[in-house]
N, C-alpha and C positions, 0 to 999 in steps of 0.2 A: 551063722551062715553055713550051709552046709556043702558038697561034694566042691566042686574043683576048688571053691576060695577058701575051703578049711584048710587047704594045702598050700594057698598063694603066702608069700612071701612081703605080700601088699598090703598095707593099715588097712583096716576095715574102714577108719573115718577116709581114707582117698578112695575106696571103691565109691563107697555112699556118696561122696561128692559127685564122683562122676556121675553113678546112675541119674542122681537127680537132676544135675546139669543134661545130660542126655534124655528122661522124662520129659523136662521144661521146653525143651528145642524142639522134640517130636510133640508134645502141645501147641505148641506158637503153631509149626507146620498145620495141625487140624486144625485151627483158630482160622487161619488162611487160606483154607479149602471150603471152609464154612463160610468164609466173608464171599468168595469167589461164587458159591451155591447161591448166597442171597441176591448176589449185585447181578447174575449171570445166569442162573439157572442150571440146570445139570450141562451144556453146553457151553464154559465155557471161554472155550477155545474155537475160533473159527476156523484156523489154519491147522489144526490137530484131527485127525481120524477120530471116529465115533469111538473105539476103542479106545483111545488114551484119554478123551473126555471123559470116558466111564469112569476110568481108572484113577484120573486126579480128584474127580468127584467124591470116589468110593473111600479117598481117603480122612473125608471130610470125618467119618464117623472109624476108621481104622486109625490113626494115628492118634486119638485119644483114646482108644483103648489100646492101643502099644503103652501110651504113657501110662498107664492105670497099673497096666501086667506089668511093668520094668519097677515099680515102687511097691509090688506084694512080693510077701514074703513068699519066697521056696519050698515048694513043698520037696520034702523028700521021701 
């Protein structure tokens, strides 16, 4: 691992736990934005502004690629 955790003071097996526990959680999230798209269409939310429909939508395909980036390695 390289720049700030070559310096942490922290196991590397409890970083790695966590990243992947925090991967797995922002997965579930896009699994649930995905179920929301199929049952619902990019709308939805009735009672939400067009705006924040976009945005829970849009995470349907952003929070499985947060989970993707957070379990590759570092480039340094």
């Amino acid at each position: 691992m390289s720049g700030w955790m070559s310096r942490s003071r922290t196991p590397r097996s409890t970083v790695v736990v966590v990243w992947v526990i925090a991967a797995v959680l922002v997965l579930v999230g896009g699994v649930a934005h995905v179920a929301d798209l199929v049952r619902h269409g990019l709308w939805p939310y009735a009672w939400a502004p067009g705006w924040l429909n976009l945005y829970w939508s849009s995470l349907a395909i952003l929070d499985p690629l947060a989970a993707v980036a957070s379990t590759s390695p570092a480039v340094s």
